[in-house]
N, C-alpha and C positions, 0 to 999 in steps of 0.2 A: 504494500500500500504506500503510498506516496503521501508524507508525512510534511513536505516546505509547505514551512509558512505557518505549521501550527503552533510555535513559542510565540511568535508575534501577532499571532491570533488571537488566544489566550491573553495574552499583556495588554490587547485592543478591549477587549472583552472585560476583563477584570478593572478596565478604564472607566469603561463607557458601560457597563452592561451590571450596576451595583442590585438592580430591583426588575422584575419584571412580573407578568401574571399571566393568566390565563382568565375562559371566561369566568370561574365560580375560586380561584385559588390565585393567591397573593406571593411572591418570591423575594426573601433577603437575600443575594447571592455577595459571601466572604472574598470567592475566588476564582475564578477560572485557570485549569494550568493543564499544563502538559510538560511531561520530563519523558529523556531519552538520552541516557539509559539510566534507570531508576532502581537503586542497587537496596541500602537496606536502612529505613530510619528508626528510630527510638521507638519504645512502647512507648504509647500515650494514650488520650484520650481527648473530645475535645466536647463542647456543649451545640454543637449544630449536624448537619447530617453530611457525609462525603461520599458521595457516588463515583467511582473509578470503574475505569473500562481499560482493561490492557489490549493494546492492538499490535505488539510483539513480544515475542522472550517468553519466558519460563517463572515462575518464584512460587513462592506460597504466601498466604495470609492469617494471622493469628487472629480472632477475636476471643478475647476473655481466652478458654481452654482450647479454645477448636482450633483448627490449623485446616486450612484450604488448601487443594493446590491449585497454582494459577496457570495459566497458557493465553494463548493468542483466542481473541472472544467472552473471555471469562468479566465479567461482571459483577463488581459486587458493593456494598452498603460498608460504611463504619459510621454506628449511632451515637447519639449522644449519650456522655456518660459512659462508652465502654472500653475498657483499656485494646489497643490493637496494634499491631505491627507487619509492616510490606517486608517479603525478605524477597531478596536475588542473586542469588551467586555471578547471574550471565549478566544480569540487566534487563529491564522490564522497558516500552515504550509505553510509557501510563498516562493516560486521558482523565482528567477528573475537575468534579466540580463542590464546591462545599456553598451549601446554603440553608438556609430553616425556612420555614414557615409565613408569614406575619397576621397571625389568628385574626385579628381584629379586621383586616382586610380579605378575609376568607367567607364564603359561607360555612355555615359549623357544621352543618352534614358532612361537605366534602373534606372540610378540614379537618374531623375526628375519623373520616374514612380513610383520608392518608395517610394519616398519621399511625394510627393505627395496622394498615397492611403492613409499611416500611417498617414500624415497629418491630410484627411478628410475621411478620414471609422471611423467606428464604432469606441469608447473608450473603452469596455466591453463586452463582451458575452461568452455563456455556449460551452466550445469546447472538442472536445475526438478525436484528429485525430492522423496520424504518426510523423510531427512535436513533438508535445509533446510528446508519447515516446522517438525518437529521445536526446531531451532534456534533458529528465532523464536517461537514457541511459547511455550519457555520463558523464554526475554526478555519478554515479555507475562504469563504469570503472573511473575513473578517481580517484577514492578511492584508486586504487591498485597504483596509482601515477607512471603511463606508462610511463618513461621517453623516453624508446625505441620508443614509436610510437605516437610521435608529430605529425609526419606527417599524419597520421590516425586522429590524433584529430583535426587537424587543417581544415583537411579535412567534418568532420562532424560538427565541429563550424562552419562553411562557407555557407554552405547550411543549417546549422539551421536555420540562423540569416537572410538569403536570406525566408526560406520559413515560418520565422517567421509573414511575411505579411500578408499571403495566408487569413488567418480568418477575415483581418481586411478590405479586397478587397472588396466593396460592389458589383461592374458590374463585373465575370468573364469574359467578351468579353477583358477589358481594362487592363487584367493582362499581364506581363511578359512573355513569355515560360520559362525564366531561373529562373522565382519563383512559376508559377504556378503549375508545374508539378515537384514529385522528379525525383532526374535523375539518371543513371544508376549509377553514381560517388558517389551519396552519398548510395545506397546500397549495391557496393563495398565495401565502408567502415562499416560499419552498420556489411554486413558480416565477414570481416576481423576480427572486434571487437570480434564477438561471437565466432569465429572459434580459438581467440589467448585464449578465456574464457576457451573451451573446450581444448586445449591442456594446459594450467596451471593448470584442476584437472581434469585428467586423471586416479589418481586414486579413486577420489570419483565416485558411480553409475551416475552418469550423466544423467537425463530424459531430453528431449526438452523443458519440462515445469521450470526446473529448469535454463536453456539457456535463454528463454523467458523471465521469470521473470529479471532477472539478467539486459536483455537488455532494459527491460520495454518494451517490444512487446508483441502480444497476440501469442500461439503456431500457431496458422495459417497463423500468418505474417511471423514469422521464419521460418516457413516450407517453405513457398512460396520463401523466398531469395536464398534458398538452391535448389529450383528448378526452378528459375529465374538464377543462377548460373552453371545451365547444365553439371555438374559432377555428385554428389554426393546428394541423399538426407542426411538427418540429419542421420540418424542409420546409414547409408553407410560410410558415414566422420567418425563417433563417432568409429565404428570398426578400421576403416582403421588405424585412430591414435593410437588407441592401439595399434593393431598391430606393426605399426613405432616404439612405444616407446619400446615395447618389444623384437622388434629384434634387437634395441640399446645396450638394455642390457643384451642381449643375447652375443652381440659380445665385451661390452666391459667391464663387470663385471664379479663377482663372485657367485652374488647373488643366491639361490638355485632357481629354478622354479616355487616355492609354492610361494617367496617374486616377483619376477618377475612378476608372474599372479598378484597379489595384488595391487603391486604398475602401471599397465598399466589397471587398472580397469577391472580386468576379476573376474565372482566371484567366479571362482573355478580351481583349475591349470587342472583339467580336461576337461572344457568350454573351456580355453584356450587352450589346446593341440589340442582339435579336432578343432578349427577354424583357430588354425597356421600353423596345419598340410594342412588341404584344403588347406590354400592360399599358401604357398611356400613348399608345395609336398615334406615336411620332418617335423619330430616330433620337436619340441623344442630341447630336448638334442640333437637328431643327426644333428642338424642344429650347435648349439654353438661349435661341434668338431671342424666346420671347421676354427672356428677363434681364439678359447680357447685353450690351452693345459692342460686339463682337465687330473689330476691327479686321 
């Protein structure tokens, strides 16, 4: 897995990213972090909750008497109040978050329902679901240090940390609706993410696998958002923004057609001409007459 960019992801996040919610649950977040390689710290204990996810290496984990072992996928809680310790002879690549609650900002249903699973579910176990994309996801944008779209991140820390439970829920009868299921809210944002990805390199070839990656989704979940979003598939979008960006600078540049096609990711100004011409039923140059004064 391809891990640039997530120290300074996390250091963005732990910046910018101190509170967030969901619709029915309120978030104090201490930290965001990630370490690589993550060998062996103290016993301790602390008063808030820390969710780790290892995404390489080997080690085990103590809580109170128990002793885990860990691997690549392993997941697990250290609660408040319980003594714990990360060991690694190799070094672990560790993804984690520490945050609690803010009751007062909670509904009390959902907030004595999460509290409660997190409490008594499982400590540990092997997971590969969307949560976790999700996660890294936004470790990876958050590298580009989105100042503009707080509100996108706040949005998708909210529902991480809501559906950060889901794996730890032993009975699905006694879960949530608003953490059992993702909701249409955080795949808005999930898509927005990918879709602001695609028009920042525009003119790189752009593949959905290279989108995917980026968002840590598999191409078939990306695909599925884009047609869960009833416009556009993914090629459909990827066009249409070139095209946008090229007829930008068709009307507000100098640029010749050969830098134009380039820079709006077409790979040949003749690709481009025949698919600018279809869509707005004139060629590139006799298009720019009408806003250029074209010497």
């Amino acid at each position: 897995m391809n891990t640039d960019g997530f120290e300074a992801g996390s250091a963005f996040l732990s910046e910018m990213l101190t509170k967030c919610q969901s619709s029915n649950l309120s978030f104090r977040i201490y930290y965001w972090g990630w370490r690589d390689p993550h060998y062996n710290n103290n016993v301790h204990k602390h008063s808030f909750y820390e969710v780790c996810y290892v995404v390489s290496g080997e080690g085990e984990y103590q809580d109170e008497d128990t002793v885990y072992q860990l691997r690549s996928g392993s997941l697990f809680v250290s609660r408040p109040g319980v003594w714990h310790q990360i060991r690694s002879t190799t070094g672990l690549g560790l993804l984690y978050v520490a945050y609690e609650l803010e009751k007062e900002q909670c509904r009390g249903e959902d907030f004595a329902l999460y509290s409660a699973n997190l409490d008594t579910g499982p400590v540990c176990m092997e997971v590969d679901n969307s949560v976790i994309h999700y996660w890294l996801g936004l470790y990876k944008h958050a590298d580009s240090r989105p100042y503009g779209e707080l509100q996108e991140l706040h949005t998708v820390a909210g529902i991480l940390l809501a559906g950060l439970l889901r794996p730890f829920v032993k009975d699905d009868s006694n879960r949530s609706q608003n953490v059992a299921k993702p909701s249409s809210e955080t795949r808005s944002a999930i898509l927005r993410l990918s879709k602001q990805y695609i028009r920042d390199n525009l003119s790189s070839p752009l593949k959905i696998e290279e989108v995917a990656e980026y968002m840590n989704l598999s191409t078939r979940q990306l695909s599925r958002l884009f047609q869960l979003d009833g416009r556009d598939t993914f090629l459909t979008y990827l066009r249409n923004e070139r095209l946008k960006h090229a007829e930008m600078m068709l009307k507000t540049s100098i640029f010749s057609l050969k830098e134009i096609a380039a820079y709006s990711g077409f790979q040949s100004v003749h690709y481009f001409t025949n698919v600018f011409t279809e869509q707005k039923g004139l060629p590139p140059g006799e298009y720019r007459k009408q806003f250029l004064d074209v010497k």
